[in-house]
C-alpha positions, 0 to 999 in steps of 0.5 A: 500500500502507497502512503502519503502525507496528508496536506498540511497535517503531514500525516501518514495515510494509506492511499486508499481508504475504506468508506463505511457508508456501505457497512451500515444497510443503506446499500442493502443488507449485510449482517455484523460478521460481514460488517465486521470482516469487511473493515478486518480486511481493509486493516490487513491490507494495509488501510490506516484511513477509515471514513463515515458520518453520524449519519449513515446506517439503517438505523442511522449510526449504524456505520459509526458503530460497526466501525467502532466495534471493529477498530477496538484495540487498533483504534490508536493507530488509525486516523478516523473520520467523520461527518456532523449535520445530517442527522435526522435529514433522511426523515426530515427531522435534521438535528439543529446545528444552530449553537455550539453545544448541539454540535458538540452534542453531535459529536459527543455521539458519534465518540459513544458510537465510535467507542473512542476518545477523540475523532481525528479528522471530522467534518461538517457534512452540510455541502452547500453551507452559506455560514459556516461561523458555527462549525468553525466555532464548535470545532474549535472548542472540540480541538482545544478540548481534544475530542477532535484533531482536524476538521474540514468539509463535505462540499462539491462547491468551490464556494462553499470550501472557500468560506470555510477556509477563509481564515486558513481553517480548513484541514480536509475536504472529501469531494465526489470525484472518478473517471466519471466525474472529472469537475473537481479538476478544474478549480477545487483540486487546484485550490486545495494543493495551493492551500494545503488542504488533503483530499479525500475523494468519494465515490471514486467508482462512481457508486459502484459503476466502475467496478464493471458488471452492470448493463443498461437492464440493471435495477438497482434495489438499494435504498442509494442506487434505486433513486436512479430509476425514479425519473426519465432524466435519473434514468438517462444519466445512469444510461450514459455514465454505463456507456462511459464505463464500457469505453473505458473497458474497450480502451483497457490494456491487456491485464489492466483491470477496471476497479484498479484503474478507476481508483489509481486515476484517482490517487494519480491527481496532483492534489495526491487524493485519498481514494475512499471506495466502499466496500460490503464484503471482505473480497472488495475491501481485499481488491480495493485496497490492492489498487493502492500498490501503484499510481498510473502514468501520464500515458495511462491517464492520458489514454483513459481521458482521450476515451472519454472525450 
């Protein structure tokens, strides 16, 4: 496994990290054994980098807990992180984040499911935040009380990034970014390498798209994915992220397998991003963390984007 440093904090992370919103139910059903053997793996290839939120799991929480189960005894030597502001939203009943002690109470939550004393990297998980003045204020109070290391954001918006870090506050932004989705390149990459900020990029399979295996008659089920079939216009950007897929598999060398080019494009960015795939199961906790061995080559990348235009 490749290590970086982790922007200006300098910490040493595993290029590729495990996301456990995929561990919680929301992308459809697995039992603790399988939760608990699906982070194991990850830890065991190598993975130092663990990403959730208070908010993901059916029940909500879910994820944070099953992660805490599984990090007991390891938990010192792995960086954590997590998001605060969505809880509740899935119901419509999103918890306040109107004072700095509701987001303090939060966190103290997420501590209790995480069955640890501190969280090192957490993040407001509001990505379109127009003030972000009591986040900043609340995680400040979490540093000096030493409940939190780091903080940052969750935002696919430049504007959005900016305000947060207007006084050099932000650490870390997670950001949807993958062969399919290539926005992050034009501004907000940019703009983290001039600021120092480290990356952490979701999605990079796109949801799990570019692990191949799909075709136009897939219907997915679970409670994330089965929102692409609700709308005519959902349903023809599901159609043509799928047609994008299997021209990137047409242009693949001989050897070269979809699921580690799509994370390696990925961790190849100047911005040195922190790929987070999901995984709900052993086997693709071992493959995903396999593809943090190597980064492509300009020519690799190259061909892959020449396929796309």
């Amino acid at each position: 496994m490749l290590t970086r440093p982790f922007g200006k904090l300098g910490w040493s992370v595993s290029a590729i990290g495990l996301g456990t919103w995929n561990i919680g139910n929301q992308w459809g059903d697995i039992d603790e054994a399988t939760a608990q053997a699906t982070v194991h793996a990850a830890l065991d290839r190598g993975v130092n980098l663990f990403d959730t939120a208070e908010s993901y799991g059916i029940p909500q929480g879910l994820s944070e807990q099953r992660l805490g189960r599984a990090l007991v005894g390891v938990r010192h030597e792995k960086v954590v992180v997590s998001k605060v502001g969505s809880w509740g939203r899935r119901e419509g009943h999103v918890v306040p984040k109107s004072s700095v002690d509701l987001i303090r109470l939060c966190v103290h939550a997420s501590l209790y499911r995480l069955r640890t004393d501190w969280i090192d990297v957490l993040l407001c998980h509001e990505g379109k935040l127009e003030d972000p003045g009591m986040y900043l204020e609340a995680f400040d109070r979490l540093k000096s009380d030493g409940l939190i290391r780091a903080c940052g954001i969750s935002t696919n918006n430049l504007d959005v990034l900016q305000r947060f870090n207007a006084h050099g506050q932000c650490d870390v932004l997670e950001i949807d970014y993958s062969l399919l989705n290539r926005k992050p390149e034009k501004e907000i990459l940019p703009y983290c390498e001039q600021n120092g900020i480290a990356v952490l990029a979701r999605g990079p399979l796109s949801k799990g798209l570019l692990s191949g295996g799909y075709s136009a008659q897939t219907v997915f089920t679970d409670t994330i994915r089965a929102k692409w079939h609700e709308s005519e216009k959902e349903q023809n950007k599901l159609q043509k992220r799928l047609k994008a897929v299997a021209t990137l598999e047409s242009v693949l060398a001989g050897g070269e397998d979809l699921i580690d080019v799509a994370l390696r494009f990925v961790m190849s960015h100047e911005a040195a991003p922190v790929a987070i795939p999901g995984a709900k199961s052993a086997a693709q906790a071992r493959k995903n963390a396999d593809a943090g061995r190597a980064v492509l080559s300009a020519e690799q990348c190259t061909r892959l984007l020449n396929s796309l235009e």
